[in-house]
GUKE-128027 format. One record per atom (N, C-alpha, C, O): residue number from 1; x, y, z. Coordinates in nm, 4 decimals, m for minus. Example, Ala and Ser with C-alpha at 12.3 -4.5 7.8 and 13.67 -1.06 7.14 Angstrom:
REM GUKE-128027
TIKOL   fidren          x          y          z
TIKOL        1     1.3190    m0.5690     0.7800
TIKOL        1     1.2300    m0.4500     0.7800
TIKOL        1     1.3200    m0.3300     0.7800
TIKOL        1     1.4236    m0.3319     0.8465
TIKOL        2     1.2850    m0.2250     0.7080
TIKOL        2     1.3670    m0.1060     0.7140
TIKOL        2     1.2900     0.0030     0.7870
TIKOL        2     1.3409     0.1138     0.8039
END
This chain:
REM GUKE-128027
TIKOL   fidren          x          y          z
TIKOL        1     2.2117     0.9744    m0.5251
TIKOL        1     2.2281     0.8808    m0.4171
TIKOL        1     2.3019     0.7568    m0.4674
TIKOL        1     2.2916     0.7197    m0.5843
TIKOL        2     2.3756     0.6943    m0.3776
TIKOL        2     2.4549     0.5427    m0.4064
TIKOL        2     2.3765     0.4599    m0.3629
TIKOL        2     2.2707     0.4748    m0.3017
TIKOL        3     2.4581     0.3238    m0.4125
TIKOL        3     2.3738     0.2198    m0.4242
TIKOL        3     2.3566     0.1675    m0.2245
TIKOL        3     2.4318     0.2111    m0.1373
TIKOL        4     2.2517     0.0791    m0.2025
TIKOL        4     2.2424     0.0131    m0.0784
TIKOL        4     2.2217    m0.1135    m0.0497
TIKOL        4     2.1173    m0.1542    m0.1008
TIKOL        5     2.2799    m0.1934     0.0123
TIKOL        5     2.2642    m0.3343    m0.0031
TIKOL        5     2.1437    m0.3743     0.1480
TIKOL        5     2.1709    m0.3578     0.2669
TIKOL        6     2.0293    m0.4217     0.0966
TIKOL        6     1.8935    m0.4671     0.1977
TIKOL        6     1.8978    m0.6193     0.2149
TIKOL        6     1.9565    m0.6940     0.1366
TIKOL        7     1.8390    m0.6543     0.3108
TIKOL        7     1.7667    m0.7807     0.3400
TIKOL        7     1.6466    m0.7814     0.3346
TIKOL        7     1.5808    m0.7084     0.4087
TIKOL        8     1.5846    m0.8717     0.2371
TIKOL        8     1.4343    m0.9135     0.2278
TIKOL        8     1.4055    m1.0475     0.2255
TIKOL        8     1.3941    m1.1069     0.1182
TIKOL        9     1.3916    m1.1062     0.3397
TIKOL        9     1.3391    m1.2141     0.3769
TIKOL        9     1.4508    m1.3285     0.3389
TIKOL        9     1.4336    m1.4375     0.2844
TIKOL       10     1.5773    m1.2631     0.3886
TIKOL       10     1.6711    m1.3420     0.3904
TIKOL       10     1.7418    m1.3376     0.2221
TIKOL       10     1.8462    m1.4004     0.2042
TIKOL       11     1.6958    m1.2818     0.1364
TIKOL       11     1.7825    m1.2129     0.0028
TIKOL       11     1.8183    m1.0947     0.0129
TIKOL       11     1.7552    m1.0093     0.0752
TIKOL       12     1.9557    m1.0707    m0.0657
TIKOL       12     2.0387    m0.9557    m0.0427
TIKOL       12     2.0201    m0.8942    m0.1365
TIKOL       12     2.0559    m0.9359    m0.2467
TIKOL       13     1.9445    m0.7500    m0.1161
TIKOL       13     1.9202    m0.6802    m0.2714
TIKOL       13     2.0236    m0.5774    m0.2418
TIKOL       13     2.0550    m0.5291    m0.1331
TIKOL       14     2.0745    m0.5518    m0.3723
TIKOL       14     2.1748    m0.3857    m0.3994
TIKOL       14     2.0345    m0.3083    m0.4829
TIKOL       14     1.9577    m0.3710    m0.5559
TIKOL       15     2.0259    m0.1937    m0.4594
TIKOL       15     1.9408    m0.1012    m0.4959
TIKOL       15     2.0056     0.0148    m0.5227
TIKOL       15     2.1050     0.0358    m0.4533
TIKOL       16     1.9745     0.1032    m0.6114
TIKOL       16     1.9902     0.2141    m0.6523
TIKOL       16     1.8661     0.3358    m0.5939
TIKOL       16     1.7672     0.3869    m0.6464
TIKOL       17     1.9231     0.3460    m0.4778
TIKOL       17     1.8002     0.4960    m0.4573
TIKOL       17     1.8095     0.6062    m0.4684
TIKOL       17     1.8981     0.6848    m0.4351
TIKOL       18     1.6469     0.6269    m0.5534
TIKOL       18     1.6443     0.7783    m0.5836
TIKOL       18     1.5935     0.8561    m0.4989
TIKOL       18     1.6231     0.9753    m0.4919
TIKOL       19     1.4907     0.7839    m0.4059
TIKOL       19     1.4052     0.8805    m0.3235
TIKOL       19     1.3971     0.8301    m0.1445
TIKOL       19     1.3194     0.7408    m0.1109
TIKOL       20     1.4701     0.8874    m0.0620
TIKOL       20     1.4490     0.8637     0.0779
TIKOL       20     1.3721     0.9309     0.1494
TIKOL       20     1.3615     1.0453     0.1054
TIKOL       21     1.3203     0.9145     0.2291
TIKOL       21     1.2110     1.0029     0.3720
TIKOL       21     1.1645     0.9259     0.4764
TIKOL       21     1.1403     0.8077     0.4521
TIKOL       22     1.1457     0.9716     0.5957
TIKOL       22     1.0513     0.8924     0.6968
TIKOL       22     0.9221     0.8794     0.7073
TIKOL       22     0.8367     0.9301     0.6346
TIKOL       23     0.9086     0.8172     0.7903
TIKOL       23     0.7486     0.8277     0.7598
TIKOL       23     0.6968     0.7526     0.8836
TIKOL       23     0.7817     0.6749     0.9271
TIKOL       24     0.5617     0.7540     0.9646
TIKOL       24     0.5321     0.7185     1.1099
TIKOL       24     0.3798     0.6233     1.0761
TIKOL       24     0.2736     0.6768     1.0440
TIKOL       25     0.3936     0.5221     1.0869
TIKOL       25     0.2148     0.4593     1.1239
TIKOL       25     0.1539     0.5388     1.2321
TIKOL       25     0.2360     0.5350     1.3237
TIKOL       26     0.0872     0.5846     1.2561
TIKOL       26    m0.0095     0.6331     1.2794
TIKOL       26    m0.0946     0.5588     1.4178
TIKOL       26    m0.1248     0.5993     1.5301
TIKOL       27    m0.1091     0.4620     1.3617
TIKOL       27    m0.1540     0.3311     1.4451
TIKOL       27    m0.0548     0.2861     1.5636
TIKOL       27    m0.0490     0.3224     1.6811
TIKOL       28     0.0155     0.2006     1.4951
TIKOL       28     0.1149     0.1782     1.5693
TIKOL       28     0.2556     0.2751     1.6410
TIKOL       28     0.3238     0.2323     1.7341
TIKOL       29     0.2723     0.3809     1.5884
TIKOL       29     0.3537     0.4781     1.5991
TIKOL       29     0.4700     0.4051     1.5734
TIKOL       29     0.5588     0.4126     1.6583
TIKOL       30     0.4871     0.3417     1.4824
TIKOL       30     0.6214     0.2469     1.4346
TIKOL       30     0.7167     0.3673     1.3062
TIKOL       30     0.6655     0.4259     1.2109
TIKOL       31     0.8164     0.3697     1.3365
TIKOL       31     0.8806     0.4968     1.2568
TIKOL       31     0.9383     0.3881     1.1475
TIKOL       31     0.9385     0.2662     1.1646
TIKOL       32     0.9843     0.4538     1.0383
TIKOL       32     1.0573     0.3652     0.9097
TIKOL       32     1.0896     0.4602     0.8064
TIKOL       32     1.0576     0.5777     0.7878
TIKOL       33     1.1729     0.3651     0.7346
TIKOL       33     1.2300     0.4961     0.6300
TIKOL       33     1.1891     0.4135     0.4924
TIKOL       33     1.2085     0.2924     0.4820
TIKOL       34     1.1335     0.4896     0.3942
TIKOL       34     1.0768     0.4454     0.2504
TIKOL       34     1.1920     0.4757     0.1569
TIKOL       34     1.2560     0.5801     0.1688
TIKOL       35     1.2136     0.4033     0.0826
TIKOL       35     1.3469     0.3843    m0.0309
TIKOL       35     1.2676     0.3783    m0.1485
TIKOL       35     1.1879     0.2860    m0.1650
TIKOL       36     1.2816     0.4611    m0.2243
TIKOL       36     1.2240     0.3991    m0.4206
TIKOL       36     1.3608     0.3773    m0.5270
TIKOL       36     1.4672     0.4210    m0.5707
TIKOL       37     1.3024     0.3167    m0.5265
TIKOL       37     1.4037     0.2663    m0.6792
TIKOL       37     1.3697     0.2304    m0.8175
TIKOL       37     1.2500     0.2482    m0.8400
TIKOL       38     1.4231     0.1947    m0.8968
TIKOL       38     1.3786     0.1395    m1.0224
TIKOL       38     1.3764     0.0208    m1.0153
TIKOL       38     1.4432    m0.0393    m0.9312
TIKOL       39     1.2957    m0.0414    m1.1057
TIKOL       39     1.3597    m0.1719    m1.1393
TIKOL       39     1.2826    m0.2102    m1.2929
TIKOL       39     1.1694    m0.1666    m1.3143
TIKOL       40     1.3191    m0.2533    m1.3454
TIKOL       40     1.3123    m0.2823    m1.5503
TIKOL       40     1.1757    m0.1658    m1.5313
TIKOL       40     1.0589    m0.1993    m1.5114
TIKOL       41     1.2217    m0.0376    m1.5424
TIKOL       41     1.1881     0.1286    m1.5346
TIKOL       41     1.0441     0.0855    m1.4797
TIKOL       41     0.9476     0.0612    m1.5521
TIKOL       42     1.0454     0.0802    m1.3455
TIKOL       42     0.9283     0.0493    m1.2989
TIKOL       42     0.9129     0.0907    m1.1588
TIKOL       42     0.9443    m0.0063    m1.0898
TIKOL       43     0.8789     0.1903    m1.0852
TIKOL       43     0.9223     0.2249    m0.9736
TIKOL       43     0.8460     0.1307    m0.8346
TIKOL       43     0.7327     0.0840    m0.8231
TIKOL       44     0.9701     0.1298    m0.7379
TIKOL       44     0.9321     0.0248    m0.6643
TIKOL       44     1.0092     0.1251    m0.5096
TIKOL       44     1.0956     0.2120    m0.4980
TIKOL       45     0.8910     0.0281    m0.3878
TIKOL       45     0.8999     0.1214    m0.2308
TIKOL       45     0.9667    m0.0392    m0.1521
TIKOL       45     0.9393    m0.1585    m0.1646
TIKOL       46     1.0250     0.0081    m0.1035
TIKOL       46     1.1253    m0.0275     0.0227
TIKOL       46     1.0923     0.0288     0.1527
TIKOL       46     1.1087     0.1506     0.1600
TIKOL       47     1.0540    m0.0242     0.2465
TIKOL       47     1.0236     0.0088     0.3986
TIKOL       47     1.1072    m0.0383     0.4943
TIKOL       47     1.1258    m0.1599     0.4983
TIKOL       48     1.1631     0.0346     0.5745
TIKOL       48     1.2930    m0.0208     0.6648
TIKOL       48     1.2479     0.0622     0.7855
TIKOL       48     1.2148     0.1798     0.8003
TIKOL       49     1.2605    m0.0575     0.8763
TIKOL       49     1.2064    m0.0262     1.0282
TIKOL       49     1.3354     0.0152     1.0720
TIKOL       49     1.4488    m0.0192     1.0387
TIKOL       50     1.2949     0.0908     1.1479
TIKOL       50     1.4090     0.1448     1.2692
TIKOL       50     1.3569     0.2357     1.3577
TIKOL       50     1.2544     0.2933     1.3213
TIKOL       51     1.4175     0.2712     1.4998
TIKOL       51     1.3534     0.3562     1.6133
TIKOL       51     1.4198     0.4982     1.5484
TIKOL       51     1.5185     0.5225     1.4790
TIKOL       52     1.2916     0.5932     1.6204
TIKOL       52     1.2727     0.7204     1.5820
TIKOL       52     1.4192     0.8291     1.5522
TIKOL       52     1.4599     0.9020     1.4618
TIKOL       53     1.4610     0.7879     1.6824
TIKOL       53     1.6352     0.8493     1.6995
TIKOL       53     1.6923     0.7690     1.5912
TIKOL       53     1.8136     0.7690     1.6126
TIKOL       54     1.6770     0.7268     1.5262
TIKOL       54     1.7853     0.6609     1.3622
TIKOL       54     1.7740     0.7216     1.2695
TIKOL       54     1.8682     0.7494     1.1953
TIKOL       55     1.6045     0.7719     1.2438
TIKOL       55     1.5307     0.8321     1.1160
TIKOL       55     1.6078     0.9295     1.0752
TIKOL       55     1.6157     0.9473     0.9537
TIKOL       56     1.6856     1.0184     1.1688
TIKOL       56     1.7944     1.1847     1.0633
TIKOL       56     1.8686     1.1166     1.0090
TIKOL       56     1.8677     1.1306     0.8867
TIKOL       57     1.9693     1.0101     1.0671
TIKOL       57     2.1019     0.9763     1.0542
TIKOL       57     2.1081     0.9123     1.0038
TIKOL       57     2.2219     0.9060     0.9574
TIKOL       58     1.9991     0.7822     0.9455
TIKOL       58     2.0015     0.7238     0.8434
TIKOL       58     1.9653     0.7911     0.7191
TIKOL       58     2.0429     0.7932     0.6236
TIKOL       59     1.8241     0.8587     0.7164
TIKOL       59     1.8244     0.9244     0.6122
TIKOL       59     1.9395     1.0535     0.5360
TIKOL       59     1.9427     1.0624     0.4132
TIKOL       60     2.0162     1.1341     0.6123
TIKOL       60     2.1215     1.1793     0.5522
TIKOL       60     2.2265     1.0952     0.5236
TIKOL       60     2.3126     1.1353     0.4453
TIKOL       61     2.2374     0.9591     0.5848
TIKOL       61     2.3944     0.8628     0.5592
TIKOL       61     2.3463     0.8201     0.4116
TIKOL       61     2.4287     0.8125     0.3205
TIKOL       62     2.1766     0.7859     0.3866
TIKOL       62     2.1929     0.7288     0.2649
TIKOL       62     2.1837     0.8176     0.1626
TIKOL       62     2.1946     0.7936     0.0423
TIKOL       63     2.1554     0.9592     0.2357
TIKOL       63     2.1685     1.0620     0.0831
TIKOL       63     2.3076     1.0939     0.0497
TIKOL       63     2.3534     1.1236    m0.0607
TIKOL       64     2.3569     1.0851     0.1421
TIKOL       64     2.5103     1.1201     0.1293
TIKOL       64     2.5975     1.0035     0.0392
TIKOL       64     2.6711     1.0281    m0.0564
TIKOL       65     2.5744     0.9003     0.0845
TIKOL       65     2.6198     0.7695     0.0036
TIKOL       65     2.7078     0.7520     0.0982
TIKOL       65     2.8149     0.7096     0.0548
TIKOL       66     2.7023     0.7733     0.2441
TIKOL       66     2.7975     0.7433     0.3494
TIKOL       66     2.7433     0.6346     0.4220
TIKOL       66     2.7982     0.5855     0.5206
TIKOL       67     2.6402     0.5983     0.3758
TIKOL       67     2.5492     0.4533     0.4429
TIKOL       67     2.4993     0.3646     0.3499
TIKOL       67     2.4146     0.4024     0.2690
TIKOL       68     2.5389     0.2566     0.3509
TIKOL       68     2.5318     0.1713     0.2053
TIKOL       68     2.4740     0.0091     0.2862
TIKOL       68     2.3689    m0.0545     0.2943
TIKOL       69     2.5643     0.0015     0.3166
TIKOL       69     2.4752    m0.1657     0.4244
TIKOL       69     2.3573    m0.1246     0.4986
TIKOL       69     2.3669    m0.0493     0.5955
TIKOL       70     2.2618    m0.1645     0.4631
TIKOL       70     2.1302    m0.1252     0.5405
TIKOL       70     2.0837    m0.2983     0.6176
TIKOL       70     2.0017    m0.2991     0.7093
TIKOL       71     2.1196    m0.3757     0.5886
TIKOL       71     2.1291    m0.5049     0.6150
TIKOL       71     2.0396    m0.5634     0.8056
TIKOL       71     1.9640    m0.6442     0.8596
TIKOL       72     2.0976    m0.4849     0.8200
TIKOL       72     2.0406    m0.5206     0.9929
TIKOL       72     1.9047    m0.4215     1.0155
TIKOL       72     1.8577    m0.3911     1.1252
TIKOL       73     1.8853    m0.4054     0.9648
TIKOL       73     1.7583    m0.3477     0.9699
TIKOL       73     1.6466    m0.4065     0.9237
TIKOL       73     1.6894    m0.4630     0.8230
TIKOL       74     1.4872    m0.4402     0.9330
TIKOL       74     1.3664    m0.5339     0.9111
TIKOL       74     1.3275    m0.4002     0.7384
TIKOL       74     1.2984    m0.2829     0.7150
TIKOL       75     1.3543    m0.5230     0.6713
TIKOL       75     1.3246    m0.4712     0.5396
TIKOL       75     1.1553    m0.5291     0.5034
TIKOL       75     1.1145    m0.6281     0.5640
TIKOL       76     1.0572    m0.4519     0.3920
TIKOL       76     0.9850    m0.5078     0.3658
TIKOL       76     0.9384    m0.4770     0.2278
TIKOL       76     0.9897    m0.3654     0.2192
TIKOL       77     0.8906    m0.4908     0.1365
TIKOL       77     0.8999    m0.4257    m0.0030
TIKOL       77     0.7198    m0.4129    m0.0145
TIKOL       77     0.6415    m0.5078    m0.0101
TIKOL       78     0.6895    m0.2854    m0.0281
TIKOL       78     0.5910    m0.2086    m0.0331
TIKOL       78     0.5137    m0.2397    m0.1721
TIKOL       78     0.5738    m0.2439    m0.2795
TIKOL       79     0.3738    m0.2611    m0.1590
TIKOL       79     0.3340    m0.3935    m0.2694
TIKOL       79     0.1625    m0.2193    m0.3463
TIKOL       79     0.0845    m0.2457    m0.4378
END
């Protein structure tokens, strides 16, 4: 996978992801897509909101490396 440039709370991260998928709260039925990456070899989760109809097309744009600005989308970093 290529790199992706996020917004987190108004900072612009470039990330290197290895691992994409969707995933649904349960609760809320809020859909989002989980990003892992490294960082000083330490693995780290990325949560990016978006509606249900986005979840294929984002997740194949960023496996493909045909989707790289993820920017407009509600980022949150998974603790």
């Amino acid at each position: 996978m290529k790199e992706v440039i996020i917004n987190i709370n108004g900072e612009l991260k470039t990330l290197n992801v290895s691992l994409v998928f969707a995933s649904r709260n349960p609760k809320t039925n809020q859909f989002s897509i989980s990003l892992s990456y490294s960082e000083f070899e330490q693995q780290k989760w990325i949560r990016l909101f978006c509606d249900e109809e986005e979840t294929d097309a984002l997740i194949s744009g960023i496996r493909e490396g045909n989707l790289t600005d993820l920017r407009q989308y509600k980022a949150q970093e998974v603790i």
